[in-house]
C-alpha positions in Angstrom: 49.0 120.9 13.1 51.1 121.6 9.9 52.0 118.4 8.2 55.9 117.8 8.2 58.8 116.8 5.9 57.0 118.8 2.6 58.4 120.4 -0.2 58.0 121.9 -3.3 59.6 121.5 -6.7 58.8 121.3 -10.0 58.8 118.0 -11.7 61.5 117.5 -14.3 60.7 114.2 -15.9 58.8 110.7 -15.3 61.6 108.0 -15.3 61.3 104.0 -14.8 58.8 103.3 -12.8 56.2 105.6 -13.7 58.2 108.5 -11.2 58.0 111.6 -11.6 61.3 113.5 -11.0 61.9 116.8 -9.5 64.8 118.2 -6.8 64.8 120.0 -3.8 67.1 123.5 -2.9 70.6 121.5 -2.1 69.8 119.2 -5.1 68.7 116.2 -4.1 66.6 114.3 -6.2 62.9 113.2 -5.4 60.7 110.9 -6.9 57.2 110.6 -6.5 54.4 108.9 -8.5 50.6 110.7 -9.9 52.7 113.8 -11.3 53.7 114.9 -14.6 56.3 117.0 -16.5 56.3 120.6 -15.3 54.2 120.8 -12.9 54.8 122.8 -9.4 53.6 120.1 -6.9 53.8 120.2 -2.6 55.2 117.0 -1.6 55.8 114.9 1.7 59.1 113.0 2.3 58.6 109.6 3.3 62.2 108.3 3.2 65.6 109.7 2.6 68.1 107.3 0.9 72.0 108.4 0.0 71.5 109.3 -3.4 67.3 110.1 -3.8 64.1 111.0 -1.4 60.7 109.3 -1.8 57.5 111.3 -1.1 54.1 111.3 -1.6 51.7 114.0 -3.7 50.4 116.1 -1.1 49.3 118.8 -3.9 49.4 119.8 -7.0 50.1 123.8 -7.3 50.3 124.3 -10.9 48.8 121.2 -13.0 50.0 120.1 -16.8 47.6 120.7 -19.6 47.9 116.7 -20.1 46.4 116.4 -16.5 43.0 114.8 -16.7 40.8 113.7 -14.4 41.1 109.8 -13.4 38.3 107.9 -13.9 38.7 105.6 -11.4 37.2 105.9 -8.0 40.2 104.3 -6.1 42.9 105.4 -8.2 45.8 106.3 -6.3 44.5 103.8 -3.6 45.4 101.0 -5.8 48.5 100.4 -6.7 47.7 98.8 -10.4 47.3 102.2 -12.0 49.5 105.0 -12.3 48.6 107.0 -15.4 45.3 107.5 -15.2 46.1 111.1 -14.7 46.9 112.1 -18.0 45.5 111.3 -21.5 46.2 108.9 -24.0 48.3 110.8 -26.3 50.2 112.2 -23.5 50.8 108.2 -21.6 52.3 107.3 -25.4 54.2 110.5 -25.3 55.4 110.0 -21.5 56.3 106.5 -21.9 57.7 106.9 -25.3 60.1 109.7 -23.6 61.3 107.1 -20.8 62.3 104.5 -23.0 64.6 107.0 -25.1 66.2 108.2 -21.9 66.8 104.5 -21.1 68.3 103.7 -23.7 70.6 107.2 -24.3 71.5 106.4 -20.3 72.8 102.6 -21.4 73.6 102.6 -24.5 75.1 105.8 -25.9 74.2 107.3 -29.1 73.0 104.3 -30.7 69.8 106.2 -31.4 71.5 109.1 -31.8 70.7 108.7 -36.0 67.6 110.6 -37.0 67.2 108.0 -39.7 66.6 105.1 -37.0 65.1 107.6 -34.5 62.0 105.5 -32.5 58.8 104.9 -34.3 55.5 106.4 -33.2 54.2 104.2 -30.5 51.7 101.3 -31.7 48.3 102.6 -29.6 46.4 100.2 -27.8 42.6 99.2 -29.2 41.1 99.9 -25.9 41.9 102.0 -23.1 40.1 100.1 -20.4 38.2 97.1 -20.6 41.4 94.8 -22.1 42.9 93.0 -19.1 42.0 88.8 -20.1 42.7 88.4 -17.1 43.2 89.8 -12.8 44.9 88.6 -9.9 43.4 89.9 -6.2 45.2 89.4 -3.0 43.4 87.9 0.1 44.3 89.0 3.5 43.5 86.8 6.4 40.2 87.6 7.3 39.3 87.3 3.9 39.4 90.6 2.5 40.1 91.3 -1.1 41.5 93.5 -3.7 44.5 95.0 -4.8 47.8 96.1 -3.0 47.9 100.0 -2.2 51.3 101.7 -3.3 54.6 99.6 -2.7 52.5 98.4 0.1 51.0 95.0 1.1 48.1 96.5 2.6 44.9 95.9 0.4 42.8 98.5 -1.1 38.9 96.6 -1.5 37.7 96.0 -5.5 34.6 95.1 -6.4 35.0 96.5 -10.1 38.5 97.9 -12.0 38.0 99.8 -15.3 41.5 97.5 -17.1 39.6 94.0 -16.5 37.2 93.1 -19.8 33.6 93.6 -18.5 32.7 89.6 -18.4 35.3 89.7 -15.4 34.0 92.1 -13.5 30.8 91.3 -14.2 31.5 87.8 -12.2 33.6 89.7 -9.9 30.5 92.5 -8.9 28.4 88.4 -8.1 30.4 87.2 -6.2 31.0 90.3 -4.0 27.5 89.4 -3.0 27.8 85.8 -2.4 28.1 84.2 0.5 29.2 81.2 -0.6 32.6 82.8 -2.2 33.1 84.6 0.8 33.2 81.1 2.6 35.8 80.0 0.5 38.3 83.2 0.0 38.9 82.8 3.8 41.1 80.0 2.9 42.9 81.7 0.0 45.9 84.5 -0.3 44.5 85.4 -3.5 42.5 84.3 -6.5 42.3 84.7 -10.1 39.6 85.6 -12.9 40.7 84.2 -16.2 38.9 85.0 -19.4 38.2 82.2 -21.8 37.8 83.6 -25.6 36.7 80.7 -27.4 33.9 79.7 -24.8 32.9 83.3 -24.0 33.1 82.4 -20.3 35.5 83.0 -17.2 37.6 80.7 -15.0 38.1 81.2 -11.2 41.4 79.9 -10.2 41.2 79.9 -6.0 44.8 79.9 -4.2 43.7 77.6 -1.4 45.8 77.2 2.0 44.9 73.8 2.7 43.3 70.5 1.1 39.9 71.2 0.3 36.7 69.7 2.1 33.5 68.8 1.6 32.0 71.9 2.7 34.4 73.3 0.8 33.0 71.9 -2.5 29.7 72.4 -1.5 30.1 76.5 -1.3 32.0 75.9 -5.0 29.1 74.5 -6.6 26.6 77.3 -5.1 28.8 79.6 -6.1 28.8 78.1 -10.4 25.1 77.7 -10.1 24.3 80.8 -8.8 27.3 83.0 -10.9 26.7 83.7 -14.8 29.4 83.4 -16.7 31.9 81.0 -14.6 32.1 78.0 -16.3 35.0 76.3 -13.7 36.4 77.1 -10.5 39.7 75.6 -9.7 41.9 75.7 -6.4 45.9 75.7 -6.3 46.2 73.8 -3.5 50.2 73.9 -2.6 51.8 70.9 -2.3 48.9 68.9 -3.4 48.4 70.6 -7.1 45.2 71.4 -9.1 41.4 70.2 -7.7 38.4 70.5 -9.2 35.7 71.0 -6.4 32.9 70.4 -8.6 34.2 67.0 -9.8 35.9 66.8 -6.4 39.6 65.5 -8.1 42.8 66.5 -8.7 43.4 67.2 -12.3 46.6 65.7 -13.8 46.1 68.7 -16.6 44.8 72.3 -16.0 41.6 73.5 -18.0 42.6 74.9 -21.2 41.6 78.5 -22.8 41.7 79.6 -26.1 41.5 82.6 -28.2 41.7 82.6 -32.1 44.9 84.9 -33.5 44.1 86.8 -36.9 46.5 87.8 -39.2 44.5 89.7 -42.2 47.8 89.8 -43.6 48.4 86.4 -44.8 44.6 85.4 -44.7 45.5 83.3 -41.6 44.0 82.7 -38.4 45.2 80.5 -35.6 43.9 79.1 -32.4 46.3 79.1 -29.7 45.4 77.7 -26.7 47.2 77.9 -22.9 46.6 76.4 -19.9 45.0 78.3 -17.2 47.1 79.2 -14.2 50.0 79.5 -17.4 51.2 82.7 -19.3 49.3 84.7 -21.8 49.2 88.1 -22.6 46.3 90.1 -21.0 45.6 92.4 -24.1 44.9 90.1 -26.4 43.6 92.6 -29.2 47.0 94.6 -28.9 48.8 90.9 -28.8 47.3 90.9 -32.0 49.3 93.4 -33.5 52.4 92.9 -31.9 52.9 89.3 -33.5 52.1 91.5 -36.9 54.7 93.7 -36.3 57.3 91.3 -35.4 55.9 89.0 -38.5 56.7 92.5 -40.3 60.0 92.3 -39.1 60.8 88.9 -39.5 60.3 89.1 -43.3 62.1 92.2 -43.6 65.3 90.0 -43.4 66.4 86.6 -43.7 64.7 83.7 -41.9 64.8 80.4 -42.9 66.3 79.2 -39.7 64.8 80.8 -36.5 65.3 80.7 -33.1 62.6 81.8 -30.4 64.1 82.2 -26.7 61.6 82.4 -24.2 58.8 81.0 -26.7 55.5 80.6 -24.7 52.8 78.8 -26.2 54.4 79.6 -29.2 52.8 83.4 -30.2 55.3 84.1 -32.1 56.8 80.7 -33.7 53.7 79.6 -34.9 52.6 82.2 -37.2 56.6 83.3 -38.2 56.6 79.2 -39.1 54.0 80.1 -42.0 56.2 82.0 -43.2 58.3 78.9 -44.7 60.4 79.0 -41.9 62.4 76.2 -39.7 61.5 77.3 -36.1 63.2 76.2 -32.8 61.3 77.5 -29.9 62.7 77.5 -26.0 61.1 77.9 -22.8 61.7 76.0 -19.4 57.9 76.4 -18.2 56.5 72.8 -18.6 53.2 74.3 -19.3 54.1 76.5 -22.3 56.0 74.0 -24.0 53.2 71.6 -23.7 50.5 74.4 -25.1 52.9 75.2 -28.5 53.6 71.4 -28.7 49.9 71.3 -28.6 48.8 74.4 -30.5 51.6 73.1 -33.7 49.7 70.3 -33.9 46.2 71.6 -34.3 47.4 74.3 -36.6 48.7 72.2 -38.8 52.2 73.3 -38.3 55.2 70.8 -39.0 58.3 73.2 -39.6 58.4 74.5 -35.9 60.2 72.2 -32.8 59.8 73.0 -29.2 62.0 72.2 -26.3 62.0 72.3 -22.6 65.0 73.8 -21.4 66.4 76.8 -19.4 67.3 79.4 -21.9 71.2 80.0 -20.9 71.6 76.3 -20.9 70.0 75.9 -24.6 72.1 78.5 -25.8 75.3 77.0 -24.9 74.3 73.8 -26.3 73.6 75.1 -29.3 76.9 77.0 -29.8 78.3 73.5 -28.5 77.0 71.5 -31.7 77.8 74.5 -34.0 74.1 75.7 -34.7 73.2 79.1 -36.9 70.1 81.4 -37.3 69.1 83.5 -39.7 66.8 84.9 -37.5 66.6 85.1 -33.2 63.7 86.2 -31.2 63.7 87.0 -27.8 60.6 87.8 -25.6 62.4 87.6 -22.0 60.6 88.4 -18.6 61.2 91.9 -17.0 64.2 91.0 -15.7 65.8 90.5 -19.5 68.4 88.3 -21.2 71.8 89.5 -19.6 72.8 86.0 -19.4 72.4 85.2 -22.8 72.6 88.6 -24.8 77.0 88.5 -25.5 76.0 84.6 -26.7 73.9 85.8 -29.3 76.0 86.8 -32.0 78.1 83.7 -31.9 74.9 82.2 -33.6 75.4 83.9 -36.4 72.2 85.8 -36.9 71.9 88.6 -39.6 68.4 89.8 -37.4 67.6 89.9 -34.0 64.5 90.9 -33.3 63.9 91.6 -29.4 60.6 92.1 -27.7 60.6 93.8 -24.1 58.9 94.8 -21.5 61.1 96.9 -19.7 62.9 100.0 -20.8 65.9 99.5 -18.5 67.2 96.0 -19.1 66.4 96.1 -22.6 68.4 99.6 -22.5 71.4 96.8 -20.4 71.5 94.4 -23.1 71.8 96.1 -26.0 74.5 98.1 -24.8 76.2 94.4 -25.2 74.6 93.6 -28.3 75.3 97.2 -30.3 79.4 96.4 -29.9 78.9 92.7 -31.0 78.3 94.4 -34.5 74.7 94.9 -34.7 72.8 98.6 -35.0 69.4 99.5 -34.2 67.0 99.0 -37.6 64.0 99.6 -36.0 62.2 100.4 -32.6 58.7 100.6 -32.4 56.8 101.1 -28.9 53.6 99.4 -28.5 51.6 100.0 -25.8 50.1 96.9 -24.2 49.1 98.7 -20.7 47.3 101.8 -21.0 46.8 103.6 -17.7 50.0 102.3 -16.8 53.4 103.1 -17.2 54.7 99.9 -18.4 55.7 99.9 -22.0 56.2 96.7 -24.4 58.9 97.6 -27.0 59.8 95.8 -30.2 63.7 96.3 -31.5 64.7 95.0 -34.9 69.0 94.7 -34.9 70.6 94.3 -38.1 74.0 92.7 -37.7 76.5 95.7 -39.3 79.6 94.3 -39.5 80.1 90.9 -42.0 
């Protein structure tokens, strides 16, 4: 029987999202994912909204010379990847051409200047292989994996091509154990965290109810018979962290480490974070984004800095070595208590950290008349449209603000160009190949005295 509600156009664009945009006859727009820039695909409606259909790739009629062939077995199953399609010149290119349509869409022409056109993208060191750490959803008959398509159904994983292979290689042991399959019936989803320093990995379980004896007992077949885990931890809600092979609950998750290198300035550091907290998962393209935003730093003045939304302090502590005084905010207990920590075994005394919802720190700063040379902002996806019109009343000459989403960072600086700044620099860097999630790093000069 002829399947129903198909079309075919010719895709126009990818936009946010990772979509790839084409129209029907009476001009509709569709979006649908796994296609690319001019090619003629066959797809099938799935939902009709006022202003936009969704479909689904039914066929691809004629294919891009980008396309590739993915090498992932499920891809297209799982909903992690959506790039896997084309090659990495062309995911630089692709992404590179959403974030200027962002920002041309919200902001004007405020890179309509050749001479501050964006830079060529920053290129991930790996391809694959540079996710520190994965997250896989458990159903309830203890099936894992990863979600399918703007679904909540779970495709099985036994192996993904973005996790480092010391991950997977724990991951593909305890497929066969019977022992973690006994205890991921009590979980919604568990964690594999990669530990740097020790070489080693950390399973954090998501457990549904206080653990038991028999519960600890499958944990400690599971480290003895697993290379490479060195702890297994479960989030129990509303009891906290436990350690079954110990059989407590910690007052203090295990900590994990990697050493940052800046050549540069003939520096390294160790930073340190908590596991179950927030780190980058590309840790060598982490690497070079604290370099460029050291680069940028320095390019102006900063003897007083401010870092909103600091972390464990990836970029105060190293921009600190630079001489300068640095205030960093966060309101996650855990990330204040890792830069508190990581200051001191640095060695680091010109750099403060406080606890405090970012909006709320901002005000109280313009309350007791503070001033930066310098601000850094590293927000969530969501962005900083609460705080962006404060900004400028702290008299910066820089701001320097490091995103990871095309369309709010595209918002708020359509608030912060008026305030008397202009674009300096924008450089993408590309933190999640095979994906079409772009980090970008802006540098705002303030224009106007």
């Amino acid at each position: 029987m002829p399947e129903k509600n198909l079309h075919t156009l010719l895709i126009e664009k990818l936009v946010p999202g990772g979509y790839g945009l084409g129209r029907v006859d009476e001009g509709i727009v569709v979006l649908v994912r796994y296609v690319l820039p001019g090619e003629k695909v066959v797809v099938r409606e799935v939902t009709r909204k006022k202003d936009y259909i969704s479909a689904i790739l039914r066929e691809v009629l004629s294919p891009s010379p980008d396309r590739i062939e993915p090498p992932c077995p499920i891809y297209g199953l799982c909903g992690g990847c959506d790039l896997q399609h084309a090659g990495p010149d062309a995911q630089i290119r692709l992404k590179k051409a959403i974030l200027t349509e962002s920002l041309h869409r919200a902001a004007g022409n405020i890179i309509s200047d050749p001479l501050v056109a964006i830079e060529n993208s920053l290129a991930a060191p790996k391809q694959f292989g540079y996710r520190q750490r994965i997250r896989l959803q458990v159903d309830g008959e203890g099936n894992y994996g990863f979600f399918r398509p703007e679904s909540h159904l779970l495709e099985p994983v036994s192996r993904c091509l973005l996790a480092r292979d010391e991950l997977n290689n724990v991951l593909q042991q305890m497929h066969a154990s019977r022992s973690f399959t006994e205890l991921v019936t009590h979980c919604d989803a568990f964690e594999l965290l990669f530990n740097p320093k020790g070489n080693d990995t950390f399973l954090l379980l998501h457990f549904l109810r206080k653990p038991r004896p028999a519960d600890c007992l499958s944990a400690r077949d599971l480290a003895d018979k697993t290379n490479g885990i060195s702890a297994i931890l479960m989030q129990v809600e509303g009891y906290g962290l436990y350690d079954p092979l110990t059989q407590t609950f910690l007052s203090r998750p295990p900590i994990l480490s990697y050493t940052l290198a800046i050549e540069e300035n003939e520096t390294d550091f160790t930073l340190t974070w908590e596991a179950g907290g927030f780190c980058q998962v590309n840790l060598e393209q982490n690497n070079n984004l604290v370099k460029l935003v050291l680069e940028m730093v320095a390019s102006g003045p900063h003897k007083r800095i401010l870092d909103l939304y600091c972390g464990y302090g990836n970029f105060s502590l190293p921009v600190a070595k630079l001489g300068s005084e640095v205030l960093g905010i966060d309101v996650q207990n855990a990330a204040i208590r890792s830069a508190q920590k990581n200051a001191m075994q640095n060695g680091i005394h010109n750099c403060r950290f406080e606890k405090k919802q970012v909006p709320v720190a901002v005000n109280s700063l313009l309350a007791a008349g503070r001033s930066f040379e310098t601000i850094i902002l590293d927000p969530p996806r969501q962005g900083a449209s609460e705080i962006v019109s404060l900004l400028p009343k702290l008299s910066p000459e820089q701001i320097i603000y490091v995103s990871c989403n095309p369309a709010t960072l595209a918002r708020d600086l359509a608030s912060l160009i008026p305030a008397g700044y202009q674009m300096s620099r924008l450089v993408p860097v590309d933190m999640f190949p095979q994906t079409h999630h772009l980090e970008s790093v802006i540098l705002l000069k303030r224009s106007i005295p």
